[in-house]
C-alpha positions, 0 to 999 in steps of 0.5 A, a space after each residue: 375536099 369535095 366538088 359543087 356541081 351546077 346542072 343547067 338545061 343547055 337549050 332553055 338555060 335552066 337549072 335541072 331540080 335539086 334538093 339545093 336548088 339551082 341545079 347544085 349538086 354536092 358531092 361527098 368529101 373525098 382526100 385531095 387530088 382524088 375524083 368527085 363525083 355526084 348524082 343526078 336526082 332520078 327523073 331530072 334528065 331526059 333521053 336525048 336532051 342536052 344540058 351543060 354543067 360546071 363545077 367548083 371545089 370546096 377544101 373544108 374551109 374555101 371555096 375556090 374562086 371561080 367556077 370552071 368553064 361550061 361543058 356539055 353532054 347529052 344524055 343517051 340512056 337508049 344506048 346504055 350497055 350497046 357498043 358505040 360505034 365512031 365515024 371520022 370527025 366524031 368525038 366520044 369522052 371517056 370519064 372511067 377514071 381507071 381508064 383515064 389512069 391505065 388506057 390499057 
């Protein structure tokens, strides 16, 4: 199983560049119902800046028929290694698949 990723500039509607073209991003095969993740060539995002990406999954054989629905995020390399702090009404996504499986 593996997952196809597509990375698009959310403001100007444009792929970021990569070695597939149109913004896609292979990730490697991993056992099924397991996480995927891809990297994002260097010096394709840039600090601040909003892009949305969707995805698809490939079992070997097919590729599923429709890709996922559009999801945002915005890059924030400034904060790296810094506390976030949240005010009411904000909202902060966790990816850490450790602690999506075990919050404590």
């Amino acid at each position: 199983m593996s997952g196809i990723f597509q990375v698009y500039d959310a403001a100007t509607n444009t792929p970021i560049s990569t070695p597939a073209g149109e913004g896609l991003l292979v990730s490697a095969s991993v056992a099924p119902g397991s996480w995927v993740t891809v990297q994002v060539p260097a010096g394709q995002l840039v600090d601040g800046k909003m892009y949305k990406f969707r995805t698809n999954a490939y079992d070997g054989t097919h590729y599923n028929l429709n890709w996922s629905p559009w999801r945002t995020f915005v890059v924030e390399t400034a904060a790296a290694g810094t506390l976030t702090t949240l005010q009411p009404g904000d909202s902060y996504t966790i990816n850490d698949p450790a602690l999506i499986a075990d919050p404590a």
